[in-house]
N, C-alpha and C positions, 0 to 999 in steps of 0.2 A: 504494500500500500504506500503512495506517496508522501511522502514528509508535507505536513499541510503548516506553509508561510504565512503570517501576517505581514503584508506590506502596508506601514503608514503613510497618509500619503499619495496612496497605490494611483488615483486615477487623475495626479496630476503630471508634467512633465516628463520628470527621470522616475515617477513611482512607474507610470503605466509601462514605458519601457523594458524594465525591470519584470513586473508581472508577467510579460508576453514571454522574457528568455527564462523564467522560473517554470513557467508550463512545458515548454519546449523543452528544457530540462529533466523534466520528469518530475517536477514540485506542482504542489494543489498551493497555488496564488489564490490569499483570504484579502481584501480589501477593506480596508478603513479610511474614509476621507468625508470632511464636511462641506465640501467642493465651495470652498471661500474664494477660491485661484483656480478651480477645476471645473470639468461638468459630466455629469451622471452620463449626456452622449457618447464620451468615449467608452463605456463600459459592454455596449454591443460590441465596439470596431475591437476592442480586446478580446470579449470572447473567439472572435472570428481567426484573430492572427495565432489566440493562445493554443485553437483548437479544441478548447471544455469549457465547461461552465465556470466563470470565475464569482463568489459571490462579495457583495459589497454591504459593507454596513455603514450608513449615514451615523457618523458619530465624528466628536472631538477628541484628539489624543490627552485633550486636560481634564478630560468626564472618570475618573476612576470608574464610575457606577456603568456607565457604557461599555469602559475595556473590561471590566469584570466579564457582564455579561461574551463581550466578543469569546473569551478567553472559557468559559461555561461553556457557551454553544457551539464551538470549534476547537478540535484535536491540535491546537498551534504545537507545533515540534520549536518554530523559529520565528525573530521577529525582525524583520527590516526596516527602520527607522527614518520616514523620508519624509514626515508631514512637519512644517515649518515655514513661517516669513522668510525668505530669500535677497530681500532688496538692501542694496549697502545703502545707498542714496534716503532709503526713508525710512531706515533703521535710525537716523540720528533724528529724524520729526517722531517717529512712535517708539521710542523707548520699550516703555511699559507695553507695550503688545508685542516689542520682540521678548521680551525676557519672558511673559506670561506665555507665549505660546512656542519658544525654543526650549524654555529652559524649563518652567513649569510644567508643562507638556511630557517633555523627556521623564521628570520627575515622575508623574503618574504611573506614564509606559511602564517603567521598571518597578514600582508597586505595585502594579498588577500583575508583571510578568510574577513579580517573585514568589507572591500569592499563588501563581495559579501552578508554580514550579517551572517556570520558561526561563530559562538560561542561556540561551542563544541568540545573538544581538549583534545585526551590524547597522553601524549608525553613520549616517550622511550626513558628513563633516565639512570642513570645508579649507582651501589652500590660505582665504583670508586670513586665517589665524598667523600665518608669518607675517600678516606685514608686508614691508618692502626686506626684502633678504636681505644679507649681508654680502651671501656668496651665490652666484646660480650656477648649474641647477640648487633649487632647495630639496636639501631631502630630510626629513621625518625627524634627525636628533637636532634639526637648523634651530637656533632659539624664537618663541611665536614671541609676537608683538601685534596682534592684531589694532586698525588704526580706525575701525567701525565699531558701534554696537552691533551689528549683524556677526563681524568674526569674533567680536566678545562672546559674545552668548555660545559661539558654537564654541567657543575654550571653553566656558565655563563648564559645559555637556563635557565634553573632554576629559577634564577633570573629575567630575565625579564617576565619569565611568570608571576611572584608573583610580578611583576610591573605591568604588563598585564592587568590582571584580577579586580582589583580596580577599572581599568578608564573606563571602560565599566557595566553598572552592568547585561549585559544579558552573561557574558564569565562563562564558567565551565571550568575547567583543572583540570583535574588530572595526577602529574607526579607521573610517576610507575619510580622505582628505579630497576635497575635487577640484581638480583644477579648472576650465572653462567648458562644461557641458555645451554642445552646439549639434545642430542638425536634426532628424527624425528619424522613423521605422523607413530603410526603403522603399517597403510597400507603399508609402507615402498616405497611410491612412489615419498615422498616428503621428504626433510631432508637439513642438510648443506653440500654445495658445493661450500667450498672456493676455488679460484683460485688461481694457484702455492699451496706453502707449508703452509698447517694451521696453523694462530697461537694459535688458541685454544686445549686443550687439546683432549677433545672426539675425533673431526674429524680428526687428528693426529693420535692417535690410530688406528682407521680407516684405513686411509691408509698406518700406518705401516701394519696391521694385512694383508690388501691384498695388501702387496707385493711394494709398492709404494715406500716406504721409508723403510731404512734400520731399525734404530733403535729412541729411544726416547732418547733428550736428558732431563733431570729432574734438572732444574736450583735454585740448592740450595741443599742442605744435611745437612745444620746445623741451620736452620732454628728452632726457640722456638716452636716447636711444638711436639707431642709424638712423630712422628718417623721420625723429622727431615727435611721433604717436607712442602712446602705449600698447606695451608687446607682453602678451598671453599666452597661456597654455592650451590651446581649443582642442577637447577632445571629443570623438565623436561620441554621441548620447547612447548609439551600442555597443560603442568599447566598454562606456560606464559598466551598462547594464552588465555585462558578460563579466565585469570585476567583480559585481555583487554574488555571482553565482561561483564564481572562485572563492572569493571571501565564502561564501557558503560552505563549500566543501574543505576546506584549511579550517574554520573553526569544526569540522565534523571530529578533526583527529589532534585539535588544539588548544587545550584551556587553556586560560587564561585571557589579557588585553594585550592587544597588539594596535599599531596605528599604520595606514599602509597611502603614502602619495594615488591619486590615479592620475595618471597625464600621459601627453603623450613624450616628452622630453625636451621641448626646444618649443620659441614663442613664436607670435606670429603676431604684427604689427597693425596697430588698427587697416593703416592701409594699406597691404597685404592681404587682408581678409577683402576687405571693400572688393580690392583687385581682383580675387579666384572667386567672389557672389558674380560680378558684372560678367566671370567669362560662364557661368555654370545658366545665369537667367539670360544670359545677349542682350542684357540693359545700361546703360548710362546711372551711376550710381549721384541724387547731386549730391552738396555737401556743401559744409561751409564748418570753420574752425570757432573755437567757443571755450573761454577761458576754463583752467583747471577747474574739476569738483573736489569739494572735501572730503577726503579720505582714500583718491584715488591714489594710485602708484606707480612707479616706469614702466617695472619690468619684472614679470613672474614666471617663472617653468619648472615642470617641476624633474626632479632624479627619481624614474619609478621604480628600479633597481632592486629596491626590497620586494615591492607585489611580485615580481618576473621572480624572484628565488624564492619565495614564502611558496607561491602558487600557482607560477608561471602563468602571470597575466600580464600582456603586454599590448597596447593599440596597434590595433591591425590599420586604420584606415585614415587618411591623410585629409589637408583643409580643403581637397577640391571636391572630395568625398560630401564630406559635412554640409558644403556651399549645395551642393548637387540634390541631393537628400531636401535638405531645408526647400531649395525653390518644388523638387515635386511637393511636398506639403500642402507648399504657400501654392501653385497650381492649383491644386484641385482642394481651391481653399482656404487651406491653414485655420479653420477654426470649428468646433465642434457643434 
């Protein structure tokens, strides 16, 4: 019988992804999401790519009385930890809604796991927590300095996990660190669909390209880098996913905390990226420059070196990949 996953989270962005390579796997994907950033639509186009029934429970990760119930009514073997605010930029206007629903959230999760005896835990972390490096690539013992309340909150998770894990000796965790999630499923039926205006790069392009938005604005131009933009880790959103099902099978035979980069190795400049969208859509990207944001940074990539030895996972697919991926999406679409 299949190991039956709770994915938090599950039917947003990098949850739903995730779910899809968890079925394909051989895992029974359990969903949890109160679709704040999601929508109930994508949960047919997932059964379809997952091949089975996937079921979903409309609930919040800060509801103890909710995850009780999840955790009653389903054989959870494991829990994959993806429901959370995401945005650096409006992390520093809502505070208190990051911390209530990263950190408080997180806190639940694991009170209920422990209740119900779930000791299996990988948690969607994030690269923010370094900061601007010291050294690149960054890799996993670099000292964090996160320079948002968004990569605060994901330390703070962090921390307690590596509190966590000691006091029980049946817990496995591994935190995946992410470096620039970007693109969609292929099949192009699944992908990101942020509501209002994206603040990430990819899906911005996007719907600059069909027509949504006028132009990009590119925050920074003189930035220490060769051509002046900031340069990222963009990895594709199914390398993610396939890391979380590595990370799966490595805590099968691994107790304890462990923390693991996912990236692909090496950055890629804002306009570098612009450049491999406009050859992937045949569009004219427009743009105009627009002074630094607060809490932005030059230059991040990460050394994935430990995931490739822990559990040999390493990205398969490259930025024309991701560019290519994203515009089917945004073709037949981009939004649920």
């Amino acid at each position: 019988m299949a190991d039956t996953i709770l994915v938090t989270g599950g039917a947003g962005y990098i949850g739903s992804h995730i779910v899809v390579e968890l079925a394909q796997a051989g895992y029974a994907p359990v969903v949890l999401d109160n679709f704040a950033n999601s929508s109930p639509a994508v949960l047919p186009r997932l059964e379809a790519l997952a091949g089975r029934r996937v079921p979903c429970i409309e609930g919040d990760v800060r509801d103890v009385a909710a995850l009780r119930r999840v955790f009653h009514d389903h054989a959870i073997a494991a829990v994959i930890h993806c429901a959370g605010l995401k945005a650096v930029g409006e992390s520093g206007e809502r505070p208190l809604a990051y911390y209530d629903v990263n950190v408080a959230g997180s806190l639940a999760l694991a009170e209920a796991m422990g209740e119900a005896g779930v000791t299996t835990l990988v948690f969607s972390s994030s690269a923010t927590v370094y900061g601007q490096p010291e050294r690149l690539p960054v890799a996993e013992d670099a000292p964090v300095a996160p320079n948002s309340v968004y990569g605060r909150t994901k330390l703070v998770v962090e921390d307690f996990l590596r509190d966590l894990a000691p006091a029980g000796p049946n817990w496995r965790i591994a935190i995946l660190r992410y470096f620039n999630p970007a693109g969609a499923h292929p099949s192009g039926t699944i992908g990101e669909a942020p509501l209002g205006r994206p603040n990430n790069l990819v899906p911005l392009l996007c719907r600059i390209a069909g027509g949504e938005f006028a132009e990009l604005s590119i925050f920074g131009r003189d930035w220490p880098t060769p051509d002046g933009t900031g340069v990222r880790d963009y990895l594709h959103v199914q390398d993610l996913a396939e890391g979380h099902i590595a990370a799966m099978k490595y805590l099968a035979r691994t107790p304890g905390v462990a923390t693991f980069n996912l990236g692909v190795g090496r950055g890629f400049s804002v306009l570098e990226v612009v450049a491999a969208f406009e050859r992937a859509c045949g569009r004219t990207i427009p743009r105009q420059f627009a002074p630094r944001r607060a809490g932005d940074i030059a230059c991040v990539y990460a050394d994935p070196a430990r995931a490739n030895a822990s559990f040999g996972w390493r990205a398969a697919r490259g930025l024309d990949s991701i560019c290519a991926d994203a515009w089917r999406w945004q073709a037949g679409g981009g939004k649920y």
